[in-house]
N, C-alpha and C positions, 0 to 999 in steps of 0.2 A: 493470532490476533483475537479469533473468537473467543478464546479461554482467556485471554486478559482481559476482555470486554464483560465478560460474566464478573469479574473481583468489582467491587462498589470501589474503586480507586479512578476517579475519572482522570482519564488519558494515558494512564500507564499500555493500551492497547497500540497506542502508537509508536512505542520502541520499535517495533516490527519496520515501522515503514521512515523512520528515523535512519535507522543502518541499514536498510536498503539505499535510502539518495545518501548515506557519507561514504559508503564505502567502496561505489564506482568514483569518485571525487579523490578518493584515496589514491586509487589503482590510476585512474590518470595522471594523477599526482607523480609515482612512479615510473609508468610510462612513458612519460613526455620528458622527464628528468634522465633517461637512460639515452634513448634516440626520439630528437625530435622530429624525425620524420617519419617514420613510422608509428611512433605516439598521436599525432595527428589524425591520421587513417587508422590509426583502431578507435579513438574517440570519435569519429564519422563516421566508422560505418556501425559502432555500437549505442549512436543517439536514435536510432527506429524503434530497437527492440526497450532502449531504458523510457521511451518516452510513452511505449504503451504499458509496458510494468510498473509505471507510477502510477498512469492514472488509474488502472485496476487497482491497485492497491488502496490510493485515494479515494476511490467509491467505496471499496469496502469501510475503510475508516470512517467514513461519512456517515452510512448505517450504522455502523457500529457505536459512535456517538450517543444515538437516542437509545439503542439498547444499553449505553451505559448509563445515560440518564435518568433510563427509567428505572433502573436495579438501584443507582446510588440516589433516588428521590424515595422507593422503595423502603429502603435504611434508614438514611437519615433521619424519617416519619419516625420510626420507632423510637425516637431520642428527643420530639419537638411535643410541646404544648400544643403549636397553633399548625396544625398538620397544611403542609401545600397540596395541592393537585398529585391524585398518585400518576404517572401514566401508563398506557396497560403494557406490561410486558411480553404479553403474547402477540401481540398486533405488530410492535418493534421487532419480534423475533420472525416474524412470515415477512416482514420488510427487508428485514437481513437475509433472507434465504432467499426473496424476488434479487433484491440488487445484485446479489454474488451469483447466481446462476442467470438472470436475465444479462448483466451489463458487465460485473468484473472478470468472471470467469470466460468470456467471449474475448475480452481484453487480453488476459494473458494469456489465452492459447495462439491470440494473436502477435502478442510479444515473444511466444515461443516459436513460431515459427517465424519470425523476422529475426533471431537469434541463431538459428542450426541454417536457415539457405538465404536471407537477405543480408545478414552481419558479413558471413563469408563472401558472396556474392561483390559487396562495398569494398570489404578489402582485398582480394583477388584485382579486382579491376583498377585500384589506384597506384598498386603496387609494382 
């Protein structure tokens, strides 16, 4: 996501987090279509670990926004008469480095492990 956030393409960074939420949608999709009973109970016990991998992901995209703002305001200038406000790119860039170690990264290490012993945990006990 950070190397798409660097290209002055605003929101191409979010492909990343685009096919993260379709393609557990998918997999239930398949899931639930084979046996709907146990499609059920692996969609319950794998909403903990997907609901803290979005929003990690979600933060990061969030940061990432202004760092793309600020690269494709950056550009843009170079092609305008009447220049807008540049915004500083280093300041965006230490914002994105606070959020993903302060808030995202605490995220998904928390999705990680609600994944390997609370996912299994859910589904052992339903089953």
């Amino acid at each position: 996501m950070f190397i798409l956030a660097l290209l002055p393409i605003p929101y191409l960074y979010l492909i990343n987090l685009v096919v993260t939420i379709l393609m557990p949608g998918i997999m239930f999709g398949f899931v639930l279509s084979f046996d709907l009973h146990k499609g059920l109970i692996g969609c319950i016990a794998f909403i903990p670990h997907y609901t803290f991998e979005v929003m990690g992901f979600c933060i990061i995209a969030s940061a990432l926004y202004m760092l793309n703002k600020a690269i494709t305001r950056r550009f843009t200038n170079l092609f305008r008469k009447n220049k807008k406000e540049n915004y500083a790119i280093k300041v965006n860039l230490i914002n994105v480095i606070k959020s993903y170690v302060l808030i995202a990264l605490p995220l998904i290490i928390i999705a990680a492990f609600l994944e390997t012993y609370v996912a299994n945990f859910i589904f052992e006990l339903m089953t």
